[in-house]
N, C-alpha and C positions, 0 to 999 in steps of 0.2 A: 272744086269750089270756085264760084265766079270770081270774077275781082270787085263786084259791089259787094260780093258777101264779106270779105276781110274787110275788120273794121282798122277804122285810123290806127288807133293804140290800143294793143293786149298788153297786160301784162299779167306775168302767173307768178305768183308765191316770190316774189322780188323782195332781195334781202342785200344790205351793204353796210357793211362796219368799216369803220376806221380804227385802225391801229396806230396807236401814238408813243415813243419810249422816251420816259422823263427820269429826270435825278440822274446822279455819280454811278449807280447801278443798271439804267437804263430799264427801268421797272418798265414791262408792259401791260396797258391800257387800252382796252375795247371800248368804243363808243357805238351802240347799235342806231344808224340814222333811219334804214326801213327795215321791216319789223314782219316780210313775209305779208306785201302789198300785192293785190289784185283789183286792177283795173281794166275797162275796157270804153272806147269810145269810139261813138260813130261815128263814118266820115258824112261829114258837112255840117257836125255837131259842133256847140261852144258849151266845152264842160270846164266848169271851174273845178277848181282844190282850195279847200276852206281849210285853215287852219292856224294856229299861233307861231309866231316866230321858233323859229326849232322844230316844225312839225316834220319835217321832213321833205317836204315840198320843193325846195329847191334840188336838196340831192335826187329826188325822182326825174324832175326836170332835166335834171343835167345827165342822168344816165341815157332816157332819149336822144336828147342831141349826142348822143358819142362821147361827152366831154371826161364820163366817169362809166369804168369798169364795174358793174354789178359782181358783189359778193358769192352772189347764188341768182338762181330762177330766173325767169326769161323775160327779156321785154320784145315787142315785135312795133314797126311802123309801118302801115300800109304795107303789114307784111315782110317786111324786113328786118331779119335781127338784129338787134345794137352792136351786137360785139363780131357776127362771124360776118355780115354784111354792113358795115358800119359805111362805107363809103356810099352804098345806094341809099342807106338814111339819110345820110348830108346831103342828097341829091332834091328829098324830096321836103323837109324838113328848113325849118326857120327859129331862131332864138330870138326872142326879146326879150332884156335884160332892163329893170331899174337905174336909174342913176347914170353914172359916167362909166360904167364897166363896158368895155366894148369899143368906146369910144377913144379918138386920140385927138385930144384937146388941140392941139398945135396946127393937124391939118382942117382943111377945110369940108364942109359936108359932104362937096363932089369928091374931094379924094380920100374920104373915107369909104363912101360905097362904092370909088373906084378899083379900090384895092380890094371891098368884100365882094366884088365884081369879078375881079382876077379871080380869086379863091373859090370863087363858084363855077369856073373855067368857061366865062366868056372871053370873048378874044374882044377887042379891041375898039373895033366900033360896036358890035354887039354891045357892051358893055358899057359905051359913052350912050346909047339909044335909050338902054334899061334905066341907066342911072339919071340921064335929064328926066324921063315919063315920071318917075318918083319921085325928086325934085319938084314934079309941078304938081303932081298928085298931093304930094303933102303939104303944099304950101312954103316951100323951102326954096323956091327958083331963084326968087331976087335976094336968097342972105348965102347961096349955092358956094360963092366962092371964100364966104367969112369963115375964119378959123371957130371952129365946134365950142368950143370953152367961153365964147363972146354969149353962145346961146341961151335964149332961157331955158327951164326944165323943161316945159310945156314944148318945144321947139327941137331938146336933143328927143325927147320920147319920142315923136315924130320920125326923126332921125334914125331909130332904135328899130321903128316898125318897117321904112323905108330898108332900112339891111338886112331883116329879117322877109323881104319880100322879093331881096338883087334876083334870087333864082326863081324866081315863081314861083315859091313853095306851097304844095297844096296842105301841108300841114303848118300851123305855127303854132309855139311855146311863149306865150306871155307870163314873163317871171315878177309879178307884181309892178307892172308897167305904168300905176298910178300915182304909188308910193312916192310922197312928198310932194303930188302937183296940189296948186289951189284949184281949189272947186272949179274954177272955167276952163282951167286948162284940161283938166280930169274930164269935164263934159264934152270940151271938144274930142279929146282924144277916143272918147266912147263912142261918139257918131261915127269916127274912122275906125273901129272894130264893128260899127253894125254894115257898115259900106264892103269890109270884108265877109260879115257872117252871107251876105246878097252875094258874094259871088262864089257861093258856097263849098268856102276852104274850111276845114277843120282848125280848129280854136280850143286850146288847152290854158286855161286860164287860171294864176296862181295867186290869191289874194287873202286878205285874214278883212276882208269889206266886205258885209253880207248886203250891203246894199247894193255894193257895185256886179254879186252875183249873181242877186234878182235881177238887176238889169239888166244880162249881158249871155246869161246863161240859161241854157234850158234841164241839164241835171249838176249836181253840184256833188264832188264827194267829199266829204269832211276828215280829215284827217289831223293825228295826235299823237306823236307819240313816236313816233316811224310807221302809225297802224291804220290803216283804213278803217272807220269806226263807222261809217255809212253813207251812200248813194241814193239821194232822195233830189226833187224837186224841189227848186231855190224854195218858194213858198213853204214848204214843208221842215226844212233846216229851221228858215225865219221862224215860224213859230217855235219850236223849240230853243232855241234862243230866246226870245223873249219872254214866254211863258217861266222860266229854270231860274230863278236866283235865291240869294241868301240874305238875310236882313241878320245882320248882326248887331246887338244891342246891350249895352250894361245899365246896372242899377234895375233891373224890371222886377216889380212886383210879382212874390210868390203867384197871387190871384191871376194876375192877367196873363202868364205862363200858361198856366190851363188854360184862360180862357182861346190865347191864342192859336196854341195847339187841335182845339176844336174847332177853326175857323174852317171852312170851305177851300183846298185851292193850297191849305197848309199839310205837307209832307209828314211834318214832325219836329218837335222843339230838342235839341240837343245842349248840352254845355259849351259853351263860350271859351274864350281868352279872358284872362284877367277877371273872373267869375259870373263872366256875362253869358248869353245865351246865344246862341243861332237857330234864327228859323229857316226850314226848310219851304221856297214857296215852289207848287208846281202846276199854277194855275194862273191866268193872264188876268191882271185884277186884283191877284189878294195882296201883291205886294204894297198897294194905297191902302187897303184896307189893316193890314199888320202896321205900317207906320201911322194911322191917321189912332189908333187904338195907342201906340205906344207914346204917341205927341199929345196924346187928352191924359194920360195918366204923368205927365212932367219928365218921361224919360227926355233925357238932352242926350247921349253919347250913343247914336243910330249909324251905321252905316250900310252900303247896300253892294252886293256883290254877283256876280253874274257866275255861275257852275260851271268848272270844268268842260271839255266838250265829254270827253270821257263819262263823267259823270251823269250828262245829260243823255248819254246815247244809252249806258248803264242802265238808268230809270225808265227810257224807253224800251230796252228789251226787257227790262224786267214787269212791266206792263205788259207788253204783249202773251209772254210769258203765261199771265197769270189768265189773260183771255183766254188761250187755248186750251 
């Protein structure tokens, strides 16, 4: 097999629990964080991981980089296994981490990618050369020598991408690397992943923003659960998100229960909380139409709710399903 044909990241039937012992008895407790994950991506790709906080996402991230021991089944990097070859991963491979994880507030930006310079085993001047080109690359030359913690967010993320770049990594791991910027720092930081997607490195991108997916990614896999629920085109997720919610409503009229239930786009009317009802909408549009019907009849106690992803991928197989 050539080396174009290995893609960036395989991964096969990927599974990893945590073991926790609590109480006087040391009772043992499983937590399953993947769930028998299979992924694959191309090299020069930017694939996001869509999913909710606790999706998993991060512990997949971190079995790549090295950082955690897979339970079971395999991950490969450009071909290299995480665990029996873990030091040619680190060779080729990059982390970028949210927030201040990574970072050491006290020293300055140059001697932080000085020392992740070291650790990528440049020698000396090699490593003053790499680390000034990124400095000016990211716009960090003139705050170069201020202590990291002086920075803004918008400024350490910068900083996050720059040490995820000390070895010229052709692959990199962006672990929700927007979370918590405002909106312009979030835009600039996206122009410098399209400056990388142009110099065509592979991009594994980990976000619960379906916006910032469509913008950045060309397949997206959605993930819940520890479970890989499905691998589609940003566009194609999007709908499914938006089309999928629940209008939940109390006080509604026997009458308009039926009538709602027959509406176009409406799933199905179930029982409620507190004797109210929930509709099911799974069409883009009926949700104004189910509230505009329950605001003309004087219901007041309406609220609106977006489905599971699970549930959402659920009623898409169960669609397809019924095509076949």
């Amino acid at each position: 097999m050539s080396t174009a044909a290995v893609p960036a990241v395989e991964v096969r039937d990927l599974r990893r629990t945590f073991v926790t012992r609590r109480g006087p008895r040391r009772a043992r407790t499983e937590r399953v964080a993947l769930d028998g994950v299979n992924l694959r991506v191309e090299r020069g790709e930017t694939h996001g991981l869509l999913g909710p906080n606790g999706a998993g996402k991060t512990t997949l991230m971190k079995i790549l980089a090295t950082l955690l021991v897979p339970t079971s089944g395999q991950a490969r990097v450009l071909g290299y296994d995480v665990v029996g070859e873990h030091r040619r991963v680190r060779e080729v491979i990059g982390l970028v981490l949210g927030g201040d994880n990574g970072l050491y507030g006290s020293l300055s930006a140059r001697r932080n990618l000085l020392y992740w310079a070291t650790l990528a085993g440049l020698d000396g001047r090699a490593a003053a050369r790499r680390v000034d080109l990124l400095l000016e690359r990211f716009g960090l030359a003139e705050r170069a020598d201020s202590p990291t913690e002086t920075f803004s967010r918008g400024m350490r993320q910068r900083l996050h991408l720059a040490r995820g770049l000390v070895g010229d990594s052709a692959v990199l791991i962006l672990d929700e690397p927007t979370n918590g910027m405002d909106p312009v720092a979030a835009l600039a930081f996206r122009d410098v992943v399209r400056e990388l997607q142009g110099e065509g490195r592979t991009l594994l991108l980990a976000t619960h923003d379906m916006a910032e997916a469509e913008q950045l990614c060309e397949r997206v896999t959605l993930v819940d659960g520890g479970r890989v629920l499905a691998t589609e085109a940003p566009h194609t997720l999007g709908g499914w998100l938006t089309r999928y919610e629940y209008v939940d409503a109390e006080g509604v009229p026997p009458g308009l229960v039926a009538e709602l239930a027959d509406l176009p786009g409406v799933d199905g009317v179930e029982p409620g909380e507190r004797g109210g009802i929930r509709v099911r909408v799974v069409a883009e549009g009926t949700t104004h139409d189910v509230l505009t019907r329950l605001v003309a009849a004087g219901v007041t106690t309406i609220r609106t709710d977006r489905m599971s992803l699970q549930d959402i991928y659920l009623r898409m197989v169960g669609h397809r399903e019924l095509e076949v």
